[in-house]
C-alpha positions, 0 to 999 in steps of 0.5 A, spaced: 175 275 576 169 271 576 163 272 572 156 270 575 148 270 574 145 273 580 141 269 585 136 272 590 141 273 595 145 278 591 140 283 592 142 287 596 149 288 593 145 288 587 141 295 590 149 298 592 151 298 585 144 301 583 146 307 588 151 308 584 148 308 577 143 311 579 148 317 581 151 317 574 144 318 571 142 324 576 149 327 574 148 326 566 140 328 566 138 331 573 131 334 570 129 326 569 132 322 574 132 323 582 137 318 586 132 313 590 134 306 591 131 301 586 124 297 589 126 290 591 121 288 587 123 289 580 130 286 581 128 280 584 122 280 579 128 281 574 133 275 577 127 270 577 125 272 570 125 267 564 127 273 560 131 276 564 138 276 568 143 280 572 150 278 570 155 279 576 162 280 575 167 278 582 173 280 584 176 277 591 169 275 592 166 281 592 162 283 586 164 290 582 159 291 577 153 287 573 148 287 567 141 286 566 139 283 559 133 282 557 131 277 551 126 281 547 123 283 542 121 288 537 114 292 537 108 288 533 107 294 529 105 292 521 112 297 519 117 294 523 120 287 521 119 283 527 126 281 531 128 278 538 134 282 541 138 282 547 136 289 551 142 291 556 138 295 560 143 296 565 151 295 565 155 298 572 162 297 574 164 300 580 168 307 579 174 304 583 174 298 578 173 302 572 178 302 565 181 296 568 178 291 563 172 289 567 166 292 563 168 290 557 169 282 560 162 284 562 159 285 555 162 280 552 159 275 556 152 279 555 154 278 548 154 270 549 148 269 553 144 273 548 147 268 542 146 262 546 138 264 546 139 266 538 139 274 539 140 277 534 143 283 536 144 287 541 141 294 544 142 300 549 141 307 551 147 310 553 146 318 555 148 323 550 153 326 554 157 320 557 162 320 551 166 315 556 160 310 556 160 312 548 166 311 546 166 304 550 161 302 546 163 304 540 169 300 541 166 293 542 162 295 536 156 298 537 154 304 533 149 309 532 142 307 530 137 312 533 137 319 536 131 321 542 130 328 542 126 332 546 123 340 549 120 342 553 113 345 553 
């Protein structure tokens, strides 16, 4: 198992892996999401950027899953205290490669690449209903901090 940064050549395998977690978006929010593939610009756009990198995962020379991490930082907003963090916005792993210790060695590197720019700490969304991806998460130590609420109009 190798796990690499993304270059420009990668995008196409890039896009697969985003059918897939396209569909499991679908799947857990159908009245949001529709499955499209994802614009080459905003991957490209991603690889190229300062702030931002894919993360791939290889095994036998074929890639199986990626991140897209993100330095950022909190809003400038006069009541919240002003932090830089590392934003995982996409974190996928192949269905047939799944529970076998892929992801969490994924996240393990996107834990180092946000401590190597002095993050200091990290965020995701996962969906509600993805009690699989939430108990994942748990166990590598990420807890609760907010909950988005909505209805319909």
């Amino acid at each position: 198992m190798k796990i690499r940064r993304a270059q420009i050549n990668d995008l196409k395998v890039i896009k697969e892996l985003y059918w897939l977690l396209d569909g499991d978006a679908v799947y857990y929010q159908p009245e949001h999401f529709i499955r499209t593939q994802r614009p080459d610009d905003f991957i490209l756009d991603s690889i190229k950027s300062e702030k931002a990198d894919f993360l791939l995962v290889e095994e036998d020379n074929r890639t199986i899953g990626f991140a897209l991490l993100r330095d950022n930082q909190t809003a400038k907003i006069s009541c919240l205290q002003e932090h830089r963090y590392l934003q995982v916005d996409d974190l996928v792993i192949a269905k047939e490669y799944r529970d076998q210790g892929y992801g969490s060695k994924l996240l393990a590197a996107a834990k180092s690449w946000g401590q190597d720019r002095n993050l200091e700490f990290l965020r995701l969304s996962v969906f509600s209903k993805n009690e699989g991806g939430i108990r994942f998460y748990e166990r590598h130590g990420l807890q609760e901090r907010m909950i988005k609420m909505e209805c319909e109009l």
